[in-house]
Structures are given as C-alpha cells and as structure tokens.
BAVEX-826373 format. One record per residue (C-alpha): residue number from 0; residue in one letter; x, y, z. Coordinates in steps of 0.001 Angstrom, whole numbers, plus 500000, padded with zeros to 6 digits. Example, Ala and Ser with C-alpha at 12.3 -4.5 7.8 and 13.67 -1.06 7.14 Angstrom:
# BAVEX-826373
<num:0; residu:A; c1:512300; c2:495500; c3:507800> $
<num:1; residu:S; c1:513670; c2:498940; c3:507140> $
***
This chain:
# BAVEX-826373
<num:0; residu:X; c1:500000; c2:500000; c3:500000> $
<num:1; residu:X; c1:501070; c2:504004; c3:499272> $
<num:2; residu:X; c1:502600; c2:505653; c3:502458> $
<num:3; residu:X; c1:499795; c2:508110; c3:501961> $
<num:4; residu:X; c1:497364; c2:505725; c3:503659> $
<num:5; residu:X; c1:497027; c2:507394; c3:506777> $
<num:6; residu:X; c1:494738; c2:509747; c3:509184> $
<num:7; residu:X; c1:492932; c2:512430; c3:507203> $
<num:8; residu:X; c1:490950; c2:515346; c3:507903> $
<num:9; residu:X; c1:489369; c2:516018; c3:504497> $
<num:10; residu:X; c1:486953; c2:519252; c3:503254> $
<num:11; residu:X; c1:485523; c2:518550; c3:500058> $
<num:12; residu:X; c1:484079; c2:521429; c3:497316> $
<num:13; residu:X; c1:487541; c2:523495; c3:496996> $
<num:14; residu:X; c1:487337; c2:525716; c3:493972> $
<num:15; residu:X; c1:490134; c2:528499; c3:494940> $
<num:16; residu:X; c1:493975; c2:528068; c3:495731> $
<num:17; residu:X; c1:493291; c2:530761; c3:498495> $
<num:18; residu:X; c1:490848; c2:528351; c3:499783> $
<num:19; residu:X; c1:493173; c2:525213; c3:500257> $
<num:20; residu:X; c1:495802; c2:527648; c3:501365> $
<num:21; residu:X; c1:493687; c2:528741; c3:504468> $
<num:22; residu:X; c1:492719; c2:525532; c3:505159> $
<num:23; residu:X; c1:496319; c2:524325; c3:505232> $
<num:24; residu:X; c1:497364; c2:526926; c3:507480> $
<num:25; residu:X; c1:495230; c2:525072; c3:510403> $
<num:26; residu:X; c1:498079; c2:522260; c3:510230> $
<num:27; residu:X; c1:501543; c2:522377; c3:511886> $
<num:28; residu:X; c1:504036; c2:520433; c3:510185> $
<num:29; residu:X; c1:503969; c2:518226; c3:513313> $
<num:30; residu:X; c1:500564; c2:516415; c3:513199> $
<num:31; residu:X; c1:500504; c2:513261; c3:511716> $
<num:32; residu:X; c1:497170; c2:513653; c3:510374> $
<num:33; residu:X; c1:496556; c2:515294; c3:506712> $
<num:34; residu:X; c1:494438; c2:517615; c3:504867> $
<num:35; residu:X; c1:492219; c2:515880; c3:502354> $
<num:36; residu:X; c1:491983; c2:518306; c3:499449> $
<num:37; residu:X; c1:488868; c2:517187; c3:497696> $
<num:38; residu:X; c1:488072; c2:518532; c3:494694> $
<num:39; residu:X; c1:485258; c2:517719; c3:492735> $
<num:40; residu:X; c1:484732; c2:515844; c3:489428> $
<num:41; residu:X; c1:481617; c2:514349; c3:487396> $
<num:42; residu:X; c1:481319; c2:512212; c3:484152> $
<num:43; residu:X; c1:479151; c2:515758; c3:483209> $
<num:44; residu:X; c1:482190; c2:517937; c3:483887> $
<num:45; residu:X; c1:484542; c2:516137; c3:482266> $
<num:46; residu:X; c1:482435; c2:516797; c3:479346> $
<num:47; residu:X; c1:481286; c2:520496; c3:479296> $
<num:48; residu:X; c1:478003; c2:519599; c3:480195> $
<num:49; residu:X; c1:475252; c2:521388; c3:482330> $
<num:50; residu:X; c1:475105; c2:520542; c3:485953> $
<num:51; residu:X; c1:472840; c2:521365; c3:488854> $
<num:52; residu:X; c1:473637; c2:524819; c3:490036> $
<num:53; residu:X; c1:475093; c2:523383; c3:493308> $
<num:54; residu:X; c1:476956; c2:521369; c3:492365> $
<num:55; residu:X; c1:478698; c2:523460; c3:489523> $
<num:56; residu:X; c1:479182; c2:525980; c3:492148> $
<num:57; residu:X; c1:481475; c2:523434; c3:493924> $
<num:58; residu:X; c1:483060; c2:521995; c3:490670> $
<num:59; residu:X; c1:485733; c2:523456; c3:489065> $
<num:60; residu:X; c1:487093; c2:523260; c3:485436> $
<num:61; residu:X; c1:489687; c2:520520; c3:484530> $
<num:62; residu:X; c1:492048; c2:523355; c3:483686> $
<num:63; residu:X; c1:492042; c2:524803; c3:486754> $
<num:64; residu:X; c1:492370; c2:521705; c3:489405> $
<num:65; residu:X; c1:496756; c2:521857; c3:489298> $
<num:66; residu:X; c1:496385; c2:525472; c3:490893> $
<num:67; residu:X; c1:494351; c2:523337; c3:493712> $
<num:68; residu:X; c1:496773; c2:520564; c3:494556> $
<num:69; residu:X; c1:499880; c2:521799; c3:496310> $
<num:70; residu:X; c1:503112; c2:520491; c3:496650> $
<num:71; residu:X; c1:503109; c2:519683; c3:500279> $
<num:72; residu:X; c1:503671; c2:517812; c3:502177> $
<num:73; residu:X; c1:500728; c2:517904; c3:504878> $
<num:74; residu:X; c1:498194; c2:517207; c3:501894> $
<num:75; residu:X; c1:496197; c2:514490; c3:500712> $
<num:76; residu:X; c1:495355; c2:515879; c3:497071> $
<num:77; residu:X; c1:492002; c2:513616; c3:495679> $
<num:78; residu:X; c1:489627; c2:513853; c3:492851> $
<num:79; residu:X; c1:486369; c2:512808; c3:493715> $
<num:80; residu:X; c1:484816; c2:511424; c3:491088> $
<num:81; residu:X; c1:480852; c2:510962; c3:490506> $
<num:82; residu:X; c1:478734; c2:509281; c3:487933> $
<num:83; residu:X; c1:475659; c2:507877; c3:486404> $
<num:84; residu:X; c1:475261; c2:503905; c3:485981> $
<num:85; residu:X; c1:477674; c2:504610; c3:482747> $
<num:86; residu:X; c1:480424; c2:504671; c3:484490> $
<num:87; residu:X; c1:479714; c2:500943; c3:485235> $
<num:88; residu:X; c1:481009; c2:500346; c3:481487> $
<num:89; residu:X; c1:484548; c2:499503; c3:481251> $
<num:90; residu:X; c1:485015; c2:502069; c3:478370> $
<num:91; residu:X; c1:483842; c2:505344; c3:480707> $
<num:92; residu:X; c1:485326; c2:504767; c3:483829> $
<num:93; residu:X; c1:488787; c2:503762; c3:482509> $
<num:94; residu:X; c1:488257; c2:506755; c3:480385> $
<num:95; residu:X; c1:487532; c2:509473; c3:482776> $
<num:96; residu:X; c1:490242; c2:508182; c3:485461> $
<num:97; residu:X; c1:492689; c2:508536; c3:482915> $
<num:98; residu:X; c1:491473; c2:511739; c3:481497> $
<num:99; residu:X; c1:491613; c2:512913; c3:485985> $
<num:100; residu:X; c1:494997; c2:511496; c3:485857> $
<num:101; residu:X; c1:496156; c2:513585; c3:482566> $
<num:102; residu:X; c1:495201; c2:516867; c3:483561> $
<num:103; residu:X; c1:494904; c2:517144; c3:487246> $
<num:104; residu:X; c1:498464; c2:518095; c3:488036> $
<num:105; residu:X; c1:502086; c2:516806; c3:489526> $
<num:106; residu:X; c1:500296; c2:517020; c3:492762> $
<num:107; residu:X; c1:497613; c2:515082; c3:491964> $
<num:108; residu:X; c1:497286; c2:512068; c3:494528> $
<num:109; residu:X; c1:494408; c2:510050; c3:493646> $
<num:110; residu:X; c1:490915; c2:509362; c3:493876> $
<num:111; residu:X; c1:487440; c2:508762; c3:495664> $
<num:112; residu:X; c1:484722; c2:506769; c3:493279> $
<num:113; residu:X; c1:481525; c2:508832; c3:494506> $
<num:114; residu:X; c1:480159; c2:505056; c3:492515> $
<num:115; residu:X; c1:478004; c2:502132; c3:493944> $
<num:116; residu:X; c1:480164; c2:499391; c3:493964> $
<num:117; residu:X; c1:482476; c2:500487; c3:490283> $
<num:118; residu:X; c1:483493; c2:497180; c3:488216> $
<num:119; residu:X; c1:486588; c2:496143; c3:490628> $
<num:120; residu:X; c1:487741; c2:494527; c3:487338> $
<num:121; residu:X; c1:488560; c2:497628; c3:486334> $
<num:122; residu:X; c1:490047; c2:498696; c3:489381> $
<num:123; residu:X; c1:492866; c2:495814; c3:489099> $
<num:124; residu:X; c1:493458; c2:496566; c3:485795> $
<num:125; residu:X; c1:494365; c2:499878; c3:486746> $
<num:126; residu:X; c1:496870; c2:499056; c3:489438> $
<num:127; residu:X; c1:497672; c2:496883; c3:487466> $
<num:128; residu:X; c1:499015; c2:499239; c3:484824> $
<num:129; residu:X; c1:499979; c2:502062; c3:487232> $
<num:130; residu:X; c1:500548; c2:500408; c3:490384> $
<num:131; residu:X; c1:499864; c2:502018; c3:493894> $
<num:132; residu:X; c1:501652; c2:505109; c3:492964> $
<num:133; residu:X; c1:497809; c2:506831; c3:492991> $
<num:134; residu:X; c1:494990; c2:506529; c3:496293> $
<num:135; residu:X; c1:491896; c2:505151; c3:495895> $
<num:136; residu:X; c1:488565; c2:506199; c3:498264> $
<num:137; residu:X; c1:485977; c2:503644; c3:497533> $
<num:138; residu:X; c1:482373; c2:505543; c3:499067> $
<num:139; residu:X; c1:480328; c2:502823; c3:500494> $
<num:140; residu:X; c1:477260; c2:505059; c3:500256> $
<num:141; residu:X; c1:473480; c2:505108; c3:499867> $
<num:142; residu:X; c1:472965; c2:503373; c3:496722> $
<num:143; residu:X; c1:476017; c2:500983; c3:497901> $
<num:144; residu:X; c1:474098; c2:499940; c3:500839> $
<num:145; residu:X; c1:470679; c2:499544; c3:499515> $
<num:146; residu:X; c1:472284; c2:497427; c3:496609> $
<num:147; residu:X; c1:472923; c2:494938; c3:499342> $
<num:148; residu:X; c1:469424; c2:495478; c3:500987> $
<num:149; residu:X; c1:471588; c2:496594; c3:504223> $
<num:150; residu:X; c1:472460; c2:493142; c3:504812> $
<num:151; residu:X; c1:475885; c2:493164; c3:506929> $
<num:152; residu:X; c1:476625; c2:489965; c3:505498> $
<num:153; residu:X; c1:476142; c2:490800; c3:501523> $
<num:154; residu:X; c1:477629; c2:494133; c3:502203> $
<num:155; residu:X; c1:481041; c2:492259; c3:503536> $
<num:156; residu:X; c1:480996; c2:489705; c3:500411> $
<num:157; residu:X; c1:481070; c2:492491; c3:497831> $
<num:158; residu:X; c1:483409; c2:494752; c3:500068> $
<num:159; residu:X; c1:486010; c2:491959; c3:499681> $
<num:160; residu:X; c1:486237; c2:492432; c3:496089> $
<num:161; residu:X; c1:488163; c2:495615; c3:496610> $
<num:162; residu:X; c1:490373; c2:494205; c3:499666> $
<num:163; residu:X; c1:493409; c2:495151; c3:498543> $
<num:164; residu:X; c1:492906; c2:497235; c3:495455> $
<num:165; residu:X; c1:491452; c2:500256; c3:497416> $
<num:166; residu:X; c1:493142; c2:502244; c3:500043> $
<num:167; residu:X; c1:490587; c2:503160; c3:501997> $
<num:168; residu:X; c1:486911; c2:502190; c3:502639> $
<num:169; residu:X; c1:484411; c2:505562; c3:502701> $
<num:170; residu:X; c1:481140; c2:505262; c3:504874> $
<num:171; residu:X; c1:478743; c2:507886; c3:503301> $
<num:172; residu:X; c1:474837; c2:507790; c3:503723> $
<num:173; residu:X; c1:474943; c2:512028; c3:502812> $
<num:174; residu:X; c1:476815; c2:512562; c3:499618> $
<num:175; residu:X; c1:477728; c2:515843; c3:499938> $
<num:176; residu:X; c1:473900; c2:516997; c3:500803> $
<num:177; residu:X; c1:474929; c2:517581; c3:504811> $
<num:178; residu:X; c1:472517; c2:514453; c3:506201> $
<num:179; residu:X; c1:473657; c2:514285; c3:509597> $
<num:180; residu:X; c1:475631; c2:511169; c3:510907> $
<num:181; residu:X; c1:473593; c2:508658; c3:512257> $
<num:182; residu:X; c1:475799; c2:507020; c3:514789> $
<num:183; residu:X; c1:473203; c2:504442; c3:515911> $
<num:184; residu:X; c1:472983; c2:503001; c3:512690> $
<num:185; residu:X; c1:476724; c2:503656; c3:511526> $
<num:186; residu:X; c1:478643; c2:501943; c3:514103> $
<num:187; residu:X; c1:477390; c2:498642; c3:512653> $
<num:188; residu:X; c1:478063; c2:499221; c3:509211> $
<num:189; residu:X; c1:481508; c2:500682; c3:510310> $
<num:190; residu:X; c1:482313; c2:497197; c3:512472> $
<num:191; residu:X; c1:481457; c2:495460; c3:508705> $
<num:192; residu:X; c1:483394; c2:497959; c3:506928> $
<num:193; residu:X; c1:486673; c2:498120; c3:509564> $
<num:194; residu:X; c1:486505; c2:494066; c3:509915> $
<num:195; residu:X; c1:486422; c2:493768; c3:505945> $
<num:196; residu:X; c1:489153; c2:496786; c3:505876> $
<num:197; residu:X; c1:491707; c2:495588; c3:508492> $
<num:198; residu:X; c1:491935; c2:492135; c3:506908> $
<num:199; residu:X; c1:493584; c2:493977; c3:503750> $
<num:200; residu:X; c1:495505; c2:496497; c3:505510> $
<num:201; residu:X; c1:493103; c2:498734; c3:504065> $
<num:202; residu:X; c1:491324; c2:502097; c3:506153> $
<num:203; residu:X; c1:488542; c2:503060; c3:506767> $
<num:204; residu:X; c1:486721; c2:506853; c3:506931> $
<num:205; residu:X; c1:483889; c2:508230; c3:507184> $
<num:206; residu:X; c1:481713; c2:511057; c3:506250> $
<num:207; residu:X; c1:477845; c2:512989; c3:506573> $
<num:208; residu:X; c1:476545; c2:515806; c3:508247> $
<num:209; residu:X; c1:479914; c2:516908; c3:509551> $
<num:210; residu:X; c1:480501; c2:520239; c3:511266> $
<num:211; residu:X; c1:482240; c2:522655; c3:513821> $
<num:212; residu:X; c1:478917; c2:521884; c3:516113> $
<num:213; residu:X; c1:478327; c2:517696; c3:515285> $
<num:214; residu:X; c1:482078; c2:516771; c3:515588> $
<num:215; residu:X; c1:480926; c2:514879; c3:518585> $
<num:216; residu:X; c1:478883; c2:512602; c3:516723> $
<num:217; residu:X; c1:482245; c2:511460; c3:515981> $
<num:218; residu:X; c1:482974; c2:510717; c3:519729> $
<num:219; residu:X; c1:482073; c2:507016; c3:519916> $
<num:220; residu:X; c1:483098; c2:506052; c3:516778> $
<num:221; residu:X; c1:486994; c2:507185; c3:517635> $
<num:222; residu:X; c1:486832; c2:505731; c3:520898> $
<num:223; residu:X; c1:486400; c2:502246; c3:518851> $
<num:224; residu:X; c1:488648; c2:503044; c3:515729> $
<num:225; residu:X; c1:490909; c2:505726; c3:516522> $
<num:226; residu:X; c1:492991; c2:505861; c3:513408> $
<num:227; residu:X; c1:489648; c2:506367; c3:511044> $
<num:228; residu:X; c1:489761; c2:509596; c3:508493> $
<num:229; residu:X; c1:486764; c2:511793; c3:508127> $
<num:230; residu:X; c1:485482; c2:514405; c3:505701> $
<num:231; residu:X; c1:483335; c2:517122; c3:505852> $
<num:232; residu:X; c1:481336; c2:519202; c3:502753> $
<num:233; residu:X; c1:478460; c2:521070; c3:503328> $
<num:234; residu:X; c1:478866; c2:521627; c3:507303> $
<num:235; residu:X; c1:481837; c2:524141; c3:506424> $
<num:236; residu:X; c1:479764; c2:526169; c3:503142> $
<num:237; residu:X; c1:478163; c2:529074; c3:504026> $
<num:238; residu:X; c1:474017; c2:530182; c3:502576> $
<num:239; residu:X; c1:475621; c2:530668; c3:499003> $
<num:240; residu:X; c1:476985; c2:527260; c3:498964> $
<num:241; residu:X; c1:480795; c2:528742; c3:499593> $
<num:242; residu:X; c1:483260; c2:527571; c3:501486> $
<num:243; residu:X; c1:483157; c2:529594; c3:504324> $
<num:244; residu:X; c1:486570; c2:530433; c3:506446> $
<num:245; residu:X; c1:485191; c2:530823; c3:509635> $
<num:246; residu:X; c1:483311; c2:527389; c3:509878> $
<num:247; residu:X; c1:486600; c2:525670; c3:507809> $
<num:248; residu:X; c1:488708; c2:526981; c3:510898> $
<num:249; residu:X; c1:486497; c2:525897; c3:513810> $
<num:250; residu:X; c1:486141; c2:522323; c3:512181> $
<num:251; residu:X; c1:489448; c2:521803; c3:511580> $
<num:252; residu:X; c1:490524; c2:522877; c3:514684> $
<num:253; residu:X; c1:487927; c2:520855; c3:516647> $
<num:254; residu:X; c1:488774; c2:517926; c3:514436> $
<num:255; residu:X; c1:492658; c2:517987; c3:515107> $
<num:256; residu:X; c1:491719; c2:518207; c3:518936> $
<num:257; residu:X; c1:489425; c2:515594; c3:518272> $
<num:258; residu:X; c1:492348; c2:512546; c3:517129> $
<num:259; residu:X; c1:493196; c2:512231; c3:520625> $
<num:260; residu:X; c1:489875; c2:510389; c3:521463> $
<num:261; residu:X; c1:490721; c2:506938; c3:521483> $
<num:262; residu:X; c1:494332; c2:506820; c3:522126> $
<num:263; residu:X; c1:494218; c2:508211; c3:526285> $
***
C-alpha cells in the first residue's frame, strides 16, 4: 500500500487556491494527520456539460484543478469522482480516470469513486498498469448499501472484492447533501466495513453531516477506531453554497483536537 494511507481530515468542494491555502494553514508540520483536498469531478464535467447549480458551484474546470493541489507535504490531494450507471462500462470509467489522471496536476494524489460498487475489474486493471503510485477512496454510500438490501453479510461479500485494490473504505449515507451522521445506525456498518478493511491492511473513513457543532457525533466512533479519516462538505459552506473560512477553521481545529479520542 502508498505511504499516503494514513489519518485524514478532508473538506471537500475546493474551487480556489486561496481556499486550500487557508485551510492548510490550520496544520503544523507536526501532526501526523493530513488535509484531504477534495476537489470535485463528474462524468458531466469532464464533458462540458450542464450541471445542477450546486453542484457546479462546487466543481471546478479541469484546467484549473493543478492550481488546487499543492506540493506539500501535509496534503492528501484527491479527485472525487461521481457518475451515472455509465460509468459501470469499462470504456467510461477507465476513460475518465485517465482523462483525471492527465490533467489534474504533479500534485495530483488520487481518487474517491463517489460510485456504487464500480466494476473492481477495472480497478485491478488499473493498478495493474499504474501500480499504487495513485489513492483510491471507495464511498460505500446510499445506493452501495441499499444494493445489498443493508444486509451486513452481503455488504462484507462484495466489500472483499476491493480488499486490497482500494486504500481506503468511505462510509457515506449524505453525499455531499449535509445528512447528519447517524451514529446508531453507523457503528454497525463501520464494524462490517473496519473488519472487511483491516483484513487487507486497508482504512477506513467516514463522512455525513459533519461540522464545527456535530464533531461529537464522531465521539464514539473514535473511541472504537481511533485511526479512522473523516470528511466534511456542506457543514463548512456558508448560505451561498461557499466555502466559508470561519466554519473551515472551527472544524478543523475541533477535528485535530478531536484525534486524541481513542488513544488516552
């Protein structure tokens, strides 16, 4: 596995350089844990085509994705790529990843498939051509669950197709639309995911609702895994659907005090 397989702290929806830079200033070059940098990518903006005004508020064009990625260090740079049931066919997602990969920059780091359950054929044929060198974020979300008719036992068969070929294993019941976290009904999709996960020295993170004022939602779920990432995307916009500096500092200052549960 890629030495970048470790703790994150991710905000998702960066369109500005200014943005990431702010963001980045909240980490010392002490703390093991890293930004997440995710940046936002769709089989309909890879295109040119129309998009739901929220969402192409958050996306920005190919072209301009390099200026987002810096060369640090304390970053985890990541495309997060979304899709119709097309991107089930071979031809489209092997397309689009490679078209990500071609003009997202030197900093570029890898991916999360936004995808219920992507062909992991596909998957091993890319590592297989480019290795580990890139991350892969596989969201185990909505559609992903009711696919397996929330059955922990179906949902552990299918996530050990993609032991081993993904880096890290995404539990995500929002999608970027700020549902709250559920912790009731998470922790026992997260013992699936974790027991699946560990098995193939892959991680595990987690996402939905997250903000300065739910970051204890979190609480129990570090106490039981405290090396598991977490993301946050609507909790830290503001009305207009920016990202808003005064909620990205508060969360990522209550999430950095925050990795300490678990390990007293």
């Amino acid at each position: 596995m890629p030495a970048r397989v470790v703790q994150y702290i991710g905000i998702t929806g960066f369109t500005s350089r200014m943005a990431v830079e702010f963001a980045l200033s909240q980490f010392s070059h002490t703390v093991p844990q890293k930004l997440m940098v995710g940046v936002l990518a769709s089989w309909k903006s890879l295109r040119g085509l129309p998009m739901r005004e929220y969402w192409q508020q958050q996306t920005p064009r190919a072209k301009d994705v390099p200026e987002l990625f810096l060369n640090d260090p304390r970053v985890l740079n990541l495309v997060h790529y979304s899709a119709d049931n097309s991107a089930h066919e071979r031809s489209v997602l092997w397309k689009d990843l490679a078209k990500i990969q071609e003009t997202a920059g030197l900093n570029f780091h890898g991916f999360q498939l936004n995808l219920a359950w992507p062909p992991v054929y596909v998957l091993d044929e890319w590592r297989a051509v480019f290795g580990y060198k890139h991350t892969i974020v596989l969201q185990v979300g909505r559609d992903a669950i009711l696919a397996v008719d929330g059955h922990p036992r179906k949902l552990a068969e299918m996530l050990k197709h993609y032991g081993g070929v993904v880096d890290y294993m995404l539990f995500d019941m929002s999608g970027g639309e700020g549902r709250t976290l559920d912790v009731s009904k998470a922790l026992p999709i997260l013992d699936v995911i974790h027991e699946v996960a560990a098995a193939s020295a892959t991680k595990v993170s987690v996402a939905g609702g997250l903000e300065p004022d739910t970051l204890h939602l979190l609480e129990p779920i570090l106490k039981r895994y405290p090396d598991i990432s977490w993301d946050a995307q609507k909790g830290v916009r503001d009305a207009d659907n920016n990202l808003d500096s005064s909620r990205v500092k508060k969360y990522l200052e209550r999430s950095l005090a925050m990795t300490s549960i678990g390990r007293a």
